[in-house]
C-alpha positions in Angstrom: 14.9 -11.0 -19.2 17.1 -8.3 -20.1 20.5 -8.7 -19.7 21.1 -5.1 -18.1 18.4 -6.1 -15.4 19.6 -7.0 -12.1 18.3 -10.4 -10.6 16.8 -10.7 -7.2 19.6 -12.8 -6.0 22.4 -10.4 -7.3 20.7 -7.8 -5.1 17.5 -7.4 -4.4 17.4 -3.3 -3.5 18.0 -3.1 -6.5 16.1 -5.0 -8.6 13.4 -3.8 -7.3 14.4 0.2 -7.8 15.8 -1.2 -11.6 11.9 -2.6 -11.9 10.0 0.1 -10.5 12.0 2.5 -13.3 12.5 -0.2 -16.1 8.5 -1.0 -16.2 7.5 2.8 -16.1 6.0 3.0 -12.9 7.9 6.0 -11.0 10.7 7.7 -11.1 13.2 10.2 -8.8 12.2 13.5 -8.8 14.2 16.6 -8.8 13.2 17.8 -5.5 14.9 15.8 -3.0 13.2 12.6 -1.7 9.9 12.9 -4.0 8.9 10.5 -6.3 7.1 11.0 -10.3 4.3 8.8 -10.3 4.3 7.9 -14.4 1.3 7.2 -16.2 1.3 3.3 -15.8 2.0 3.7 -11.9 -0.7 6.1 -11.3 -2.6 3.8 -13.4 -2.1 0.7 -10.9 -3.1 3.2 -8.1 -6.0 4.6 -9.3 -7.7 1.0 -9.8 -6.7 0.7 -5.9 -8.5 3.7 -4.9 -11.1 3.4 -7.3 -11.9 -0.2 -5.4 -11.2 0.7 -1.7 -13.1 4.1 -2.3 -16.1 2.0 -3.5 -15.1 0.0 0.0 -15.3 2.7 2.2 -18.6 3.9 0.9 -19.8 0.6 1.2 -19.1 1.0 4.8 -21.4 4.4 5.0 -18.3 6.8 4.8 -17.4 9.7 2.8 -15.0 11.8 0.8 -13.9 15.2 2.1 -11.1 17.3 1.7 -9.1 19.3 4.3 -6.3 22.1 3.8 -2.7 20.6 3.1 -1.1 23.1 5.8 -1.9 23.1 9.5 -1.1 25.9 12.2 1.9 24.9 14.5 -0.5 25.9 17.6 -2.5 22.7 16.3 0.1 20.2 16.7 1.4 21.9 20.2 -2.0 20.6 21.7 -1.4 16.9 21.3 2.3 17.0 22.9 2.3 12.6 22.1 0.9 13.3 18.6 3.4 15.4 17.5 6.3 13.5 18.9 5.8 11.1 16.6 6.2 13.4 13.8 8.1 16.4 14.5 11.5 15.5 13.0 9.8 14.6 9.6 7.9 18.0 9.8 8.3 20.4 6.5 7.4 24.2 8.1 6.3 27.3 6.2 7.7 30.4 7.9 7.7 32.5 5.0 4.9 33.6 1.8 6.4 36.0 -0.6 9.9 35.8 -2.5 11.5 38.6 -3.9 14.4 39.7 -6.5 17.5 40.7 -4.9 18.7 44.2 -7.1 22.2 42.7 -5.8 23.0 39.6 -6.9 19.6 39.7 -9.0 18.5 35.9 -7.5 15.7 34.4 -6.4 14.8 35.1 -1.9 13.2 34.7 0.7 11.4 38.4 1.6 12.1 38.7 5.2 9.8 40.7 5.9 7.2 38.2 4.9 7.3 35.8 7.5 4.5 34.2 9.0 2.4 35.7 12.0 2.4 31.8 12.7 4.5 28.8 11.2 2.4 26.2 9.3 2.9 22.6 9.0 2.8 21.2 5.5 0.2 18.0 6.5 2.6 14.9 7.7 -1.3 13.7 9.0 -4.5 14.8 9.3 -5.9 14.4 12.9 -5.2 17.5 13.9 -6.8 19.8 11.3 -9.8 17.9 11.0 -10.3 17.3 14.2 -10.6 21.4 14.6 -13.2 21.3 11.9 -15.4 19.0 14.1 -15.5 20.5 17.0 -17.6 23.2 14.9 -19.8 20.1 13.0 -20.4 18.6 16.6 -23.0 19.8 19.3 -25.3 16.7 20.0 -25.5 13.1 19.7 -27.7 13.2 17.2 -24.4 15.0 14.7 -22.7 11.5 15.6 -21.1 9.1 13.9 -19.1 11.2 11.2 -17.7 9.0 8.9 -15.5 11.6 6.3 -12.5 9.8 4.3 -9.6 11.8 2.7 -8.0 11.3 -0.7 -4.9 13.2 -0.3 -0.5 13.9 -0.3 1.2 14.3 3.1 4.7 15.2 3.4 6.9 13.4 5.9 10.1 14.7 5.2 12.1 10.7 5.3 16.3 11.1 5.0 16.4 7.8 3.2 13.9 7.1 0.4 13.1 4.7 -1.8 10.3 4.7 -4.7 6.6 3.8 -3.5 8.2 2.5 -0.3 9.2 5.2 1.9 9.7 8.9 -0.1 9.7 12.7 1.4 5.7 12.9 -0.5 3.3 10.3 -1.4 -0.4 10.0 -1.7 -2.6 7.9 0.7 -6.2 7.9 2.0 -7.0 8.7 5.6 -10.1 7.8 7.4 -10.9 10.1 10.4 -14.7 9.2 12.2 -16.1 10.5 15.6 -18.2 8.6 17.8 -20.6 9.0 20.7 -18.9 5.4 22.2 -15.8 4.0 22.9 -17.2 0.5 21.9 -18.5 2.5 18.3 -15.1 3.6 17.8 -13.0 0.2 18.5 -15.6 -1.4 16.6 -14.7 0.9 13.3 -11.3 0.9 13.9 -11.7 -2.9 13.6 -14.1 -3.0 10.7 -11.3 -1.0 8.7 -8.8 -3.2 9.3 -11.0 -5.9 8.4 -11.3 -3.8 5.0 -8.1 -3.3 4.5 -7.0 -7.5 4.7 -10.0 -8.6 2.6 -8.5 -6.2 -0.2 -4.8 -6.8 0.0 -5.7 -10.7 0.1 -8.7 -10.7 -2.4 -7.4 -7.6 -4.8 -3.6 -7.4 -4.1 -3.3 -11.3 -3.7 -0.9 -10.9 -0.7 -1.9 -12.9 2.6 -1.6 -10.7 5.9 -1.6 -11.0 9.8 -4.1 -9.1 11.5 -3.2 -7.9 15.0 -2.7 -5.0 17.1 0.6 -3.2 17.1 3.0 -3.0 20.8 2.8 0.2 22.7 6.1 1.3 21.4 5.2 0.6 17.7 1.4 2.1 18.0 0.6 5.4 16.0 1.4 8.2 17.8 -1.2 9.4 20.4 -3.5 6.4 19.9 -4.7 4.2 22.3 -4.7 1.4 20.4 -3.0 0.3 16.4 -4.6 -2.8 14.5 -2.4 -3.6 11.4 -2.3 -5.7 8.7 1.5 -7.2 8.1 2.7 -8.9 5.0 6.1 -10.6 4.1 8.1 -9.6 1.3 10.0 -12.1 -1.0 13.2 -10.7 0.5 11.8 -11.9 4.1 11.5 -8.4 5.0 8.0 -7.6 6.8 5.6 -4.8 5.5 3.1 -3.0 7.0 0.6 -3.1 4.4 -2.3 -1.1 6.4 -3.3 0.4 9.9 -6.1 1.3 12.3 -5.7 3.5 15.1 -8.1 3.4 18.0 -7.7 7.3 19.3 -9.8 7.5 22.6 -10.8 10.7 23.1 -6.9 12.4 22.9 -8.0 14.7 19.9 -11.6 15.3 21.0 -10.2 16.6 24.3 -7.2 18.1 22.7 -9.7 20.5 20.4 -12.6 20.3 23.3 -14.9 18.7 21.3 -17.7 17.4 23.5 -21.8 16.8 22.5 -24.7 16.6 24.5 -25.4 13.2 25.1 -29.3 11.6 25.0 -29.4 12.4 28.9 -28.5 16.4 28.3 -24.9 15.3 29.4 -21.8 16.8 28.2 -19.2 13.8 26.8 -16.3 14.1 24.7 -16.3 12.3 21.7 -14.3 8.8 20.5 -12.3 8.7 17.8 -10.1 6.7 14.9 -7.8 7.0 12.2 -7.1 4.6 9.8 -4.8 4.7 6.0 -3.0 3.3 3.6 -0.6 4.8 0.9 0.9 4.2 -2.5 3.1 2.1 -0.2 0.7 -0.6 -1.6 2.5 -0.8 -5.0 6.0 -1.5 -3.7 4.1 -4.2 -1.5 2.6 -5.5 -5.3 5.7 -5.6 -6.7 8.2 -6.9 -4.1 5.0 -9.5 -3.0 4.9 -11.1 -7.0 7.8 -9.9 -9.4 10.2 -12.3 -10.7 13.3 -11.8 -12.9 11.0 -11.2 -16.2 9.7 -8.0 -14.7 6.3 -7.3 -12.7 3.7 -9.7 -12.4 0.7 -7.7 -11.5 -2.6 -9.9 -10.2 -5.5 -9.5 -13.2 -7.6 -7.6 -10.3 -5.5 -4.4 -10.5 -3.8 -5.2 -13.8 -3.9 -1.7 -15.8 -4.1 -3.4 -19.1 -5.9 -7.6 -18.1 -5.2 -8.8 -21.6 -3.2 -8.0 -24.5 -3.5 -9.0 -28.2 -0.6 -8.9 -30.0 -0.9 -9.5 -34.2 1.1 -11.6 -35.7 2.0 -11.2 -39.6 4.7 -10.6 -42.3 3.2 -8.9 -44.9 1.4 -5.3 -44.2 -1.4 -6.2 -45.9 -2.5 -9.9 -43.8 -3.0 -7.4 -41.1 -6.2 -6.1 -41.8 -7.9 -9.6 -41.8 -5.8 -10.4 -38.3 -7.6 -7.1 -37.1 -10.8 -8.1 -37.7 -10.3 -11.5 -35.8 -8.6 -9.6 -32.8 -10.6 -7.0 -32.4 -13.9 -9.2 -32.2 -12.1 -11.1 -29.4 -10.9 -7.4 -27.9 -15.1 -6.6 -27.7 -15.9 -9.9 -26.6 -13.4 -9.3 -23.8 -14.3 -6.0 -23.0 -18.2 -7.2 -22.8 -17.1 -9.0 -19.6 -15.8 -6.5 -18.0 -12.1 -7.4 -19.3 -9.1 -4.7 -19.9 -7.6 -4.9 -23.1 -5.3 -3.8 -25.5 -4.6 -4.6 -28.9 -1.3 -3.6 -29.9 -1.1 -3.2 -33.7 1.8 -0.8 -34.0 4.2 -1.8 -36.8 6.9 0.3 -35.3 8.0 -3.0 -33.1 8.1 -6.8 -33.8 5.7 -9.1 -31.9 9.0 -10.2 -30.1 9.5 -7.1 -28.6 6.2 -6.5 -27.7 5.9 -10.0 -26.1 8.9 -8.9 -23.9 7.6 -5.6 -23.1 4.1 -6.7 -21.9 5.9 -9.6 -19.7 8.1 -6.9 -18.6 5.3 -4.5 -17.5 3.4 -7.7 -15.8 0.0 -7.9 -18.2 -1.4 -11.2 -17.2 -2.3 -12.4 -20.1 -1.0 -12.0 -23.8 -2.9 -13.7 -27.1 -0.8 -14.2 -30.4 -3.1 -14.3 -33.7 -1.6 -14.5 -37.4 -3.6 -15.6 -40.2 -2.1 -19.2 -39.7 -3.9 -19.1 -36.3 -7.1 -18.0 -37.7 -7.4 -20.9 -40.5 -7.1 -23.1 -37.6 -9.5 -21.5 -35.4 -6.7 -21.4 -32.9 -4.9 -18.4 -30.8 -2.3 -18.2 -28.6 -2.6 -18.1 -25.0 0.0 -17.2 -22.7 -0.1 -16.3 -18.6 2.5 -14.2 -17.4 2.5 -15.5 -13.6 4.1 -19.2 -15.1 5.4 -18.0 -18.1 3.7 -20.6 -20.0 1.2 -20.9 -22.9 -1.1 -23.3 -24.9 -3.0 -22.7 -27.9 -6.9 -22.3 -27.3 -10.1 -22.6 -29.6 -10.8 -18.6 -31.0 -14.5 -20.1 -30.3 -15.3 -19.5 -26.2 -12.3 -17.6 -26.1 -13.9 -14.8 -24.0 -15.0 -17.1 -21.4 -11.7 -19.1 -21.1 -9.9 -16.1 -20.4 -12.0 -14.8 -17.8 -11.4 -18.4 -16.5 -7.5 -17.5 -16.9 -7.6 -14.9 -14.9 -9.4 -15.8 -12.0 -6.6 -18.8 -12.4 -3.8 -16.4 -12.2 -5.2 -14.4 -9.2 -6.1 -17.4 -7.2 -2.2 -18.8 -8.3 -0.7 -15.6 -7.2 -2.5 -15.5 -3.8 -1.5 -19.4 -3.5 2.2 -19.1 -4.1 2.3 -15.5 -1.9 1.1 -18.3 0.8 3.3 -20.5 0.8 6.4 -19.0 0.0 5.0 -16.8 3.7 5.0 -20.0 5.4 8.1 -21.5 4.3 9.3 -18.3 6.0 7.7 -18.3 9.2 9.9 -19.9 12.0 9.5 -20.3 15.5 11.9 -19.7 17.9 12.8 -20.9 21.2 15.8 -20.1 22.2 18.1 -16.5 21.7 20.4 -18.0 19.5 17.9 -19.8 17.4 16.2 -16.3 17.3 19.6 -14.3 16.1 19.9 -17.3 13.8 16.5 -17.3 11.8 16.2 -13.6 11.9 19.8 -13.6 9.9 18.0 -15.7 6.9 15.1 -13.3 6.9 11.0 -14.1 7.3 8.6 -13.9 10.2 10.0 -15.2 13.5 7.7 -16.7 16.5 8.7 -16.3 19.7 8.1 -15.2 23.2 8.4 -11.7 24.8 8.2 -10.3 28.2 5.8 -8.0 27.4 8.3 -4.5 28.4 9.0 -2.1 26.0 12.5 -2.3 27.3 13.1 -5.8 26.3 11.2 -5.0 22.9 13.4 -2.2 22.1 16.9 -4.4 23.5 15.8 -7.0 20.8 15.9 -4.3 18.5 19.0 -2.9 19.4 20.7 -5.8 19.2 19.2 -7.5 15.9 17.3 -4.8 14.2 14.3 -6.8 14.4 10.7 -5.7 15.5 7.7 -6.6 17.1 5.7 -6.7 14.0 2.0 -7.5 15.3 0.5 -9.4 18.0 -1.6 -11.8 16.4 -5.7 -11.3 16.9 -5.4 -15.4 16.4 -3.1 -17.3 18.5 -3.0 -20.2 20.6 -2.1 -19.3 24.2 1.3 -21.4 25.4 3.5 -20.9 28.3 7.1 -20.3 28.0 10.0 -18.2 28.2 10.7 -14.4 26.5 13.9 -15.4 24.3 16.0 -12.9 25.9 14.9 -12.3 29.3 14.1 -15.5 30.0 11.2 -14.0 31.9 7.5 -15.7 31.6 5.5 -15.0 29.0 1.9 -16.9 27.7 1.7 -16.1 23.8 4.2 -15.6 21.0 4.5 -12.5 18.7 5.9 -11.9 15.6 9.3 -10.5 14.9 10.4 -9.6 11.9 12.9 -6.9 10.1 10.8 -4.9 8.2 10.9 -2.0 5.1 
């Protein structure tokens, strides 16, 4: 570990904005709020989108693209919609600058201003759902299953790299049904999507649920979400679903003919998730050595790092690793082979650990008169020597070790965390220490939003699994038949 690198006990904000920098991930930008996403970030995030983009095609959707500013008059239809939004709106008013002979600066032309103000996309319903009022006359044009690869700008006072920042880049799903039961039934198939690839890809467990009326997606009738826990004990909302009714399609008159000639308005859903993801990696498996990334999304799987003292042993140590490299590679397997003698192995051994590569092999020409290489996994920071013979195979074995591990210990440190509360000062108490909290609620929005007053604590999800019990709401003392999960979240 270097010594200049904070620990997660010292303070854990800021190990995690030292790691984010320190492993080349992302970095501040000069405009205010916005984030540089660095080669080895954008890396991580393209193997995400790579995967869920295979996902969501999978599922019979596709890719479109829609215009990154929106007419005010759009967002002035859907009155709850915009609420939601409207303080974290960026607005064009103007589309010319020109030289001032004065002070010979940089303005603003005033007489440039827009006929009408646009909104730089915080979303996407709204455009889109103009669009498909002209793609949508009969049943028959129904479902429409378009995903979007794109930035939206919500324009956040406090910021923090990959977690919450003025831009990022996310995927939204927007379909349109001829049912309300086809369009709950999507919205739940995407959360479904969502959970198997956090759990299977991202190793992190979640809780799949539906969201409270005060914490639902503006102008949806219903939010399904996916909530992790953070090593901190700080909740994350790692992916949502909205089930929309028909708000938008009667917002932008969107109706079809029906198969008995009669006019309907159509059902809709929105569904996303953002770069938000890696902060959820990171915080969900990094340690005081640095990330730990699981193999599944790992940039760079495998590393082989030479090992020699004389210039000229290196050639034969090539030929050795870079066998092993194609061998790797035939199966699929990431590698690099790192034979730059501009740093010692040392430093490259700390560098890879640093930048979370699951697994590193060490080779030197002692290694190969043994038939021997060294094998170390970066999730337990330990290593054995392994037979260069079936070396391929035993790595691939590593790795589905290390993902499995990874998932495992994300498990288990989640329910070490999770409480359950029955009482309000047993609540206050294990809310303090951090981690998921089970307890009863009224059901009000009012009591919801005096717990959060009071201890900055949310309703994170209503669980789709629970088991129904009587008891009391912790702060009402009113009845209530289930528990929910509160949590402080990011």
């Amino acid at each position: 570990m270097a010594k200049d690198f904070t620990t997660r006990e010292d303070n854990y904000s800021q190990w995690y904005n030292e790691l984010v920098k320190k492993a080349d991930l992302a970095e501040q930008s000069s405009v205010r709020g916005c984030m540089v996403i660095k080669p080895y970030g954008y890396a991580l995030w393209e193997k995400m989108k790579s995967i869920m983009d295979a996902k969501f095609k999978e599922t019979g959707h596709s890719n479109a693209y829609f215009p990154l500013f929106i007419p005010k008059s759009f967002f002035s239809r859907e009155a709850e919609h915009v609420s939601g939004f409207a303080k974290e709106c960026a607005v064009v008013t103007h589309y010319r600058l020109k030289v001032d002979e004065g002070s010979n600066s940089i303005v603003v032309d005033p007489e440039a201003r827009l006929e009408e103000e646009l909104i730089v996309r915080p979303t996407s319903e709204t455009i889109i759902w103009d669009s498909y009022r002209n793609w949508i006359h009969s049943y028959r044009d129904l479902p429409i299953l378009i995903n979007q690869w794109a930035n939206v700008v919500r324009w956040e006072m406090r910021t923090r790299l990959f977690l919450r920042t003025a831009e990022f880049l996310w995927q939204e799903g927007h379909t349109a049904h001829a049912t309300r039961e086809e369009a709950v039934e999507e919205a739940q198939k995407m959360i479904n999507v969502y959970a198997d690839f956090v759990e299977n890809y991202m190793a992190i467990p979640v809780i799949k649920g539906v969201k409270t009326p005060n914490e639902r997606f503006a102008g949806a009738i219903d939010t399904y979400c996916i909530e992790a826990l953070m090593q901190d004990g700080k909740a994350l909302q790692a992916g949502t679903s909205h089930f929309l009714g028909q708000n938008f399609a009667k917002s932008f008159d969107v109706q079809f003919l029906d198969k008995d000639n009669n006019l309907q308005y159509v059902w809709a859903t929105s569904w996303g998730v953002s770069t938000r993801l890696i902060g959820a990696l990171i915080m969900s498996h990094s340690d005081d050595n640095g990330l730990v990334l699981p193999p599944k999304l790992a940039p760079i799987q495998v590393v082989i790092v030479p090992i020699y003292n004389k210039l000229e042993q290196l050639p034969a140590v090539s030929e050795v690793a870079l066998k092993i490299k194609k061998e790797l590679e035939a199966k699929g397997i990431s590698v690099k082979y790192d034979d730059d003698d501009n740093n010692r192995p040392g430093w490259k051994f700390h560098e890879y650990e640093f930048k979370g590569v699951p697994v590193r092999l060490a080779i030197g020409p002692r290694d190969i008169q043994n038939n021997t290489i060294e094998v170390a996994r970066r999730d337990t920071l330990t290593k054995e020597s392994m037979p260069i013979d079936g070396i391929a195979d035993n790595v691939a074995k590593l790795l589905d070790d290390i993902q499995s591990n990874l998932f495992k210990l994300a498990l288990e440190r989640r329910e070490q965390m999770t409480h359950e509360a029955n009482t309000w000062d047993e609540f206050c108490e294990l809310i303090e220490k951090g981690g998921f909290v089970l307890a009863h609620w009224d059901g009000t929005t009012e009591t919801e939003i005096a717990i959060k007053e009071k201890t900055k604590a949310t309703i994170r999800v209503l669980p789709f699994e629970y088991t129904p019990e009587e008891g009391k709401c912790i702060l009402t003392g009113k009845p209530s038949h289930r528990r929910v999960i509160f949590a402080r979240a990011y």
